[in-house]
C-alpha positions in Angstrom: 1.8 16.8 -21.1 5.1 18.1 -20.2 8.7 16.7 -20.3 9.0 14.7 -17.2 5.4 15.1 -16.1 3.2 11.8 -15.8 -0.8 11.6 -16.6 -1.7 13.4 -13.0 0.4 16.0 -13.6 3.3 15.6 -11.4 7.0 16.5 -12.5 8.9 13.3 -12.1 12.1 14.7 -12.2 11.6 16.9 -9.3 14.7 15.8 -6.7 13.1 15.3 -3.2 15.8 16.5 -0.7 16.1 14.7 3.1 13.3 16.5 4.8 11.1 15.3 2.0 11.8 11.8 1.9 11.9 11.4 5.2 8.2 13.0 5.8 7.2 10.4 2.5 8.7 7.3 4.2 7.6 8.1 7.8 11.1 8.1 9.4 13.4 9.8 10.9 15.8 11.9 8.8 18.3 10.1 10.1 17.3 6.9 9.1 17.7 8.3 5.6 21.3 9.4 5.9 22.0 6.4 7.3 20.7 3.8 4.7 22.2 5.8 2.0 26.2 5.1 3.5 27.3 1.8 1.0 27.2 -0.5 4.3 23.6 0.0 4.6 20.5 -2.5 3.8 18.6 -1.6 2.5 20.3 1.0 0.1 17.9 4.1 -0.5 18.6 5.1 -4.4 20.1 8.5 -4.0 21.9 11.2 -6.1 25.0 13.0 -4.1 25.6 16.8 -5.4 28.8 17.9 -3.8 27.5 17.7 0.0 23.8 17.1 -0.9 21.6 14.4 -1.0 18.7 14.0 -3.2 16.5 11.4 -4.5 14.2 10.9 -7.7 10.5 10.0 -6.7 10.5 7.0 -9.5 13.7 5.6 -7.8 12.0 5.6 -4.3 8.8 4.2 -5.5 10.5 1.3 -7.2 12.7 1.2 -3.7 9.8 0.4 -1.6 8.0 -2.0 -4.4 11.4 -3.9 -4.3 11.0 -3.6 0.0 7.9 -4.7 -0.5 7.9 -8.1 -2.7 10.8 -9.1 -0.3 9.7 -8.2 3.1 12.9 -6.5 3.6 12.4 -3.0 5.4 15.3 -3.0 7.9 17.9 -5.3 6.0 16.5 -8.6 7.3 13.8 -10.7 6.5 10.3 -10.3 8.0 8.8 -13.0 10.3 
């Protein structure tokens, strides 16, 4: 197994770019710009290269775990 691969094969330290994380979430790519700005809630993890955004797949998946356990998707609580 490579450096930064996990058991299936996959290279965890790939860095998934807007596009991308929108398409895995299921939103609009605006929705991701807009809950990586520091007012948001919830804050996507993201990574800011000069005028770039990009994410880490690990820091996503614990994202939505975290979204998950607390029923928070759109900064409030779920009914």
């Amino acid at each position: 197994m490579g450096i930064g691969m996990n058991e299936q094969g996959a290279d965890l330290d790939v860095l998934l770019n807007v596009e991308e994380v929108a398409r895995l979430l299921r939103v609009p790519k605006s929705w991701v710009y807009e809950h990586t700005l520091p007012r948001s809630n919830p804050r996507l993890p993201h990574i800011r290269l000069g005028k770039y955004l990009r994410f880490r797949l690990p820091d996503l998946q614990e994202f939505m775990a975290q979204a998950s356990q607390k029923g928070v998707a759109h900064g409030r609580q779920r009914q």
